[in-house]
N, C-alpha and C positions, 0 to 999 in steps of 0.2 A: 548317874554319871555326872562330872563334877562339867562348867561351864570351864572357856580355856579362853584365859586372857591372853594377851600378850601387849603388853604397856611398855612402851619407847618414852624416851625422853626426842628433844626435838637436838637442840644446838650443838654440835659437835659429836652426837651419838647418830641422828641422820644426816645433818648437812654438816659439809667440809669444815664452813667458818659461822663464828654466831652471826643472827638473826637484829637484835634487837637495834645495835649502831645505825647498820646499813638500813634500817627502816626508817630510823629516824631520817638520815641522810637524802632516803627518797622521795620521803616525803615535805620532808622543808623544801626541796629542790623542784616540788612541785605545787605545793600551799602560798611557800613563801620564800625566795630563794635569798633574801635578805636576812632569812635566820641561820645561816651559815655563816655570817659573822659573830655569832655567839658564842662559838665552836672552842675558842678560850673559855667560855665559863662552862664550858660542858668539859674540859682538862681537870681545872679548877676541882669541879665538883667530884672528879674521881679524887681526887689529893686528899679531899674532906673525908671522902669516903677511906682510903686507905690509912687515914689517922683514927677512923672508928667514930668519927663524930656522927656521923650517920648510917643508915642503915643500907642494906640492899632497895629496897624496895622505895626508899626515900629518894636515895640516887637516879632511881629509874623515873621516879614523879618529876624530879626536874631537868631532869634530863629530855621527854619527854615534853613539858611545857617547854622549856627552852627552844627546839627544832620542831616542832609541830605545834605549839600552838598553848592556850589555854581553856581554847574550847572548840574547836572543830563540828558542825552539822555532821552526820552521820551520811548522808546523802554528796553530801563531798568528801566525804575522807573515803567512802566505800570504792570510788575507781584507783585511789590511791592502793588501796589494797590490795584489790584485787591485778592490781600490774604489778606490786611488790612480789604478790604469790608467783604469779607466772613467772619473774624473772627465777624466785630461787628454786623450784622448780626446775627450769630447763638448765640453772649452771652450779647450784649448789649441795643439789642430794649427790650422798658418797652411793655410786652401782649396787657396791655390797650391802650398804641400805635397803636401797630399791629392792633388789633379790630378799631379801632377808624379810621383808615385809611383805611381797609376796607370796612368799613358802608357808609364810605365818597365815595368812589369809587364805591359799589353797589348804592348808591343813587344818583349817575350821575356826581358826580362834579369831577373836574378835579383838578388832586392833584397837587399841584405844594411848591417845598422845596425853603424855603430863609432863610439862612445859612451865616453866617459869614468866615466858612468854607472855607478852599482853594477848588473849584471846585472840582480838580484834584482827591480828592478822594470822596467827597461827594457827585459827581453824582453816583459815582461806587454804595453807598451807597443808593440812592436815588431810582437807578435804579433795587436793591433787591428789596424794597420793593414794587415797582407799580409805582410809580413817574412818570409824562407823564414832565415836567418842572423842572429846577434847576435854581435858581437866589443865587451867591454865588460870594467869592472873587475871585478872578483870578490873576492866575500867569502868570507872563511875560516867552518868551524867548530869549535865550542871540544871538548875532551874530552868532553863529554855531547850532541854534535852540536846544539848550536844555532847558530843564524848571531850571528858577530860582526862587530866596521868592521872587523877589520883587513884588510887586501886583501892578496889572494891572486898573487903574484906582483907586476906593476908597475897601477900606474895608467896607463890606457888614453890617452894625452895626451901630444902633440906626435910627436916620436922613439919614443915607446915604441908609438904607437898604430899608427903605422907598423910595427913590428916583430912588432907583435900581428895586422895584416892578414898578414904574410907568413905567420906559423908559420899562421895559419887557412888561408893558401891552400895551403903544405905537408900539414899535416893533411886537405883535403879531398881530394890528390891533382893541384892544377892547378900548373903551371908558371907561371910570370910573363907566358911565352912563347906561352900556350895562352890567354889571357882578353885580353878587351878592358873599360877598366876608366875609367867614368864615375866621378868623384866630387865628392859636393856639399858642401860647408860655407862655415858662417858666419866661422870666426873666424881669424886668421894663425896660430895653434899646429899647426891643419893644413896650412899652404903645405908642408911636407915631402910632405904624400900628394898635395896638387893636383899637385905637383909629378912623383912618380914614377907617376900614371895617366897613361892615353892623352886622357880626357876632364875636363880640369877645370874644375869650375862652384863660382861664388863664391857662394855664397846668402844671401840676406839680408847683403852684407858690411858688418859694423864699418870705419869710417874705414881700418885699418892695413892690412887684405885688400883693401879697395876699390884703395889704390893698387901692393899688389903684384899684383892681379890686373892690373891695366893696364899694368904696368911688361912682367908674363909674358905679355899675350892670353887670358888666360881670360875664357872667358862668366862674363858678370854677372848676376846675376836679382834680381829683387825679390818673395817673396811674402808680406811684410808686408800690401800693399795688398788 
């Protein structure tokens, strides 16, 4: 009998609004409330990014230094965290999330989150709600081991996120062969992994997934409501 995944995306597939801004924001507003004036070059930096000079994941590096920091001890950014987690938590998971993720976990399979996400808080998140896996970005650290943006390998997003599910399923020892594999997202940069499960569910879809999901037959959900 085949193992039964069931792989979520985090930002807009469980919670209402993304994740990654309002981290920043809470945590400059608690490291350093003076890097909330940088918050023009954190505009800036999306512009660069919207003319293609950079990358996603480039974006998020300095983005990331800019509002938190360049090098943060791990021992201080960890309460930072872990109050981030708690807030989105108790005001940001969509119900029919919650539900949807329990049914999945009363029904055996095994939840596991792939996120674009910097780990460092999105397992905190992951781990409120049942999450037994996280497959997400990672941050490096610097010579004196504090955590920096820069990301540790690829950004977890489109093609690579997919690639990051495989080496995770390599790494735990399952075969592609061996799992049956529900997966839920919001947005078309995942149509590559709806695409190579057994089970895909389009949640919460954006216009551009609403109509590849229909063009493919994927299930459509709604758990804004």
């Amino acid at each position: 009998m085949k193992s039964q995944l069931a792989i979520y995306d985090m930002d807009k597939t469980i919670t209402r609004k993304a994740t990654f801004t309002p981290f920043l924001i809470h945590a400059a507003l608690r490291l350093g409330p003076w890097r909330l004036a940088l918050l023009p070059l954190v505009f800036i930096s999306v512009l660069v990014y919207a003319a293609r000079l950079i990358d996603r994941g480039r974006l998020k590096e300095i983005n990331y230094t800019l509002l938190v920091g360049r090098g943060v001890p791990p021992e201080r950014l960890e309460p930072v965290i872990q109050s981030f987690a708690d807030r989105q938590v108790a005001t940001n998971i969509m119900p029919g999330a919650r539900a949807n993720i329990a049914a999945d976990q009363a029904a055996g399979r095994r939840l596991v989150m792939a996120t674009a996400s910097y780990r460092i808080y999105a397992a905190a998140i992951a781990e409120r709600l049942g999450f037994r896996d996280v497959i997400a970005t990672e941050s490096s650290l610097d010579t004196k081991g504090r955590i920096i943006a820069r990301i540790d390998g690829s950004n977890c997003y489109g093609d690579s996120k997919l690639a990051m599910i495989q080496a995770w399923l390599e790494r735990e020892g399952l075969s592609r062969e061996a799992v049956h594999i529900r997966f839920y997202s919001d947005h078309v940069s995942d149509a590559v992994v709806h695409r190579w499960s057994d089970e895909a569910v389009a949640a919460n879809p954006h216009e551009r997934l609403v109509r590849v999901a229909e063009a493919e037959g994927w299930e459509v959900v709604n758990w804004r409501r």
